[in-house]
C-alpha positions in Angstrom: 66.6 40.3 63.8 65.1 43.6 64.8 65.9 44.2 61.1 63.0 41.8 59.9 60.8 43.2 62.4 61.2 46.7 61.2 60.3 45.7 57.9 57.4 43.5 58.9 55.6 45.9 61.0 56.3 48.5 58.5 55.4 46.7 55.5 51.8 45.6 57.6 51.1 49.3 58.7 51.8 49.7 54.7 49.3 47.6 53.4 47.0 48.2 55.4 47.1 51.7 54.8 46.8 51.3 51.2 43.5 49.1 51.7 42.2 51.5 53.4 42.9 54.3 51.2 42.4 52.2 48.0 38.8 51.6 49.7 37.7 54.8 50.6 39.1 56.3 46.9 37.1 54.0 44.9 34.1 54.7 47.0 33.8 58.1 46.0 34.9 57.6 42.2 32.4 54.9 41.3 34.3 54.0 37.7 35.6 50.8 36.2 38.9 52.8 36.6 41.2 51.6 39.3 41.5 55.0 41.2 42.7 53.9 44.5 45.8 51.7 43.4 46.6 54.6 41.1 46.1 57.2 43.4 48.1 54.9 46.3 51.3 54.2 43.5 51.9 58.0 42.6 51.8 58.8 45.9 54.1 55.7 47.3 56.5 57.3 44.4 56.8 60.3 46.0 57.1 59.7 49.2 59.9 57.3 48.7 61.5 59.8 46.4 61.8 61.8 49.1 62.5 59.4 51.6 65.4 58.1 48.9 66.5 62.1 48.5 66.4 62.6 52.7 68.6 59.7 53.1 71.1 60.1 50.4 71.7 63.9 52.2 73.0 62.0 54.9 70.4 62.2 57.6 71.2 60.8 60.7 68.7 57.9 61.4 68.8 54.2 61.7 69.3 51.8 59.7 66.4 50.1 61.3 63.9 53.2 60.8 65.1 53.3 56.7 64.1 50.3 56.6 61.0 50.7 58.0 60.1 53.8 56.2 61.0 52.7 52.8 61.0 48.6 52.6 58.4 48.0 55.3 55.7 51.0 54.7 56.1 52.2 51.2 57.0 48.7 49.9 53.8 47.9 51.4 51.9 50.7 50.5 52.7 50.9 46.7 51.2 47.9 45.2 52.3 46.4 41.1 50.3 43.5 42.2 47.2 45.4 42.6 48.2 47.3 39.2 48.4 43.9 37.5 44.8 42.4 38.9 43.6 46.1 37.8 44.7 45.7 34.3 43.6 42.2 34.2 40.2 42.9 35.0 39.9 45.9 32.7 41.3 43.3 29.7 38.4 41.1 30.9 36.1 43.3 30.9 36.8 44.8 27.6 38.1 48.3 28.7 41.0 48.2 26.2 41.7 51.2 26.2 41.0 52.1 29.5 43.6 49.4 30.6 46.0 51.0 28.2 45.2 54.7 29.5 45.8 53.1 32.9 49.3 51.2 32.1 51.1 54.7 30.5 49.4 56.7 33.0 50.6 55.0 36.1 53.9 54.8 34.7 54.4 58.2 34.3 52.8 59.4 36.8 54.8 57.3 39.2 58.2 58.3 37.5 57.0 61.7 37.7 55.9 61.6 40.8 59.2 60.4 42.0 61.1 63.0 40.2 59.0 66.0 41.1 60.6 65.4 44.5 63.6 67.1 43.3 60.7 70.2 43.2 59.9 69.6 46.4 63.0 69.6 48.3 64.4 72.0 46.3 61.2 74.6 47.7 61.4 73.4 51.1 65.1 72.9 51.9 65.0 76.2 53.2 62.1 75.2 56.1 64.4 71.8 55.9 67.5 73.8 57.0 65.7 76.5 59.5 63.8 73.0 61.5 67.9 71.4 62.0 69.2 75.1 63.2 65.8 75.2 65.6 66.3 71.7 66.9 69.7 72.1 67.4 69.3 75.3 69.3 66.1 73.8 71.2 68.7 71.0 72.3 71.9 73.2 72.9 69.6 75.3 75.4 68.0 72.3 76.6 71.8 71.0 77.6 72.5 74.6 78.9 69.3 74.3 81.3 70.1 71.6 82.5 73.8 72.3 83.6 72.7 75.2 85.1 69.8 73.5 87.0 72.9 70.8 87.8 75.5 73.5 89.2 72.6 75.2 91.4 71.6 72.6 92.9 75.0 71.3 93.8 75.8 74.6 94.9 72.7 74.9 97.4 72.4 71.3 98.1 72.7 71.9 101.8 70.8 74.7 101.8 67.8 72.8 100.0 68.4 69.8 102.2 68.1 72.0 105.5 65.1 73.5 104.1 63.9 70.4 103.5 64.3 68.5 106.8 62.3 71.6 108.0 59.4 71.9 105.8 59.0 67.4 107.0 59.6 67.7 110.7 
């Protein structure tokens, strides 16, 4: 069940992202040219390209939290039903061409998009692998404080608990 919700909450913070980004894009391009939904699908492509390339390396997160992430927010980011009503209208309005522009160029940017992930990760796998070694270490000192602390204060419990009963009487 917590499944489902993943994926609903996700795909609602999606969408609504996308409106809101799809909005504020065609605001500043005033154009009979859907902007926003193609501006919001190339993007969507990406990030799930990488999100598809993070999780096939084998990073450790839940099932629950891939789900959210790809399904839930990029599912409801990326939008063909939006691409279809913006074709539609441009057939309507007579923008032929515009519509046909629109079609190839949203299908390759997308499947571009997606692939120039490979790009991406390839440039950044070095910050990708120096972030795990820092985290790591960040955690193994992290367990190391706290030990120590652990073993002090078992050491000098009496001492501390004397002190104590001092500083309140």
């Amino acid at each position: 069940m917590s499944l489902f919700i993943s994926i609903f909450i996700g795909g609602g913070i999606g969408a609504l992202t996308r409106y809101f980004l799809i909005e504020q894009i065609n605001k500043s391009f005033v154009s009979s040219f859907p902007y926003g939904t193609l501006t919001v699908n190339v993007i969507g492509a990406f990030l799930i390209g990488l999100a598809w390339s993070y999780f096939a390396a084998k990073i450790n997160i839940s099932d629950n939290l891939k789900m959210f992430i790809t399904i839930g927010f990029l599912g409801g980011f990326t939008t063909f039903s939006s691409f279809n009503v913006d074709v539609f209208e441009l057939f309507q309005n007579g923008n032929i061409m515009i519509s046909i522009i629109y079609i190839i160029g949203t299908f390759a940017l997308t499947v571009g998009a997606f692939f120039l992930r490979n790009e991406f990760i390839k440039n950044n796998l070095i910050i990708y692998f120096f972030l795990r070694s820092y985290i790591q270490r960040v955690h193994h000192n992290l367990y190391l404080s706290s030990s120590l602390l652990s073993r002090y204060f078992e050491r000098h419990q009496e001492v501390l608990s004397d002190e104590l009963q001092l500083l309140y009487s």
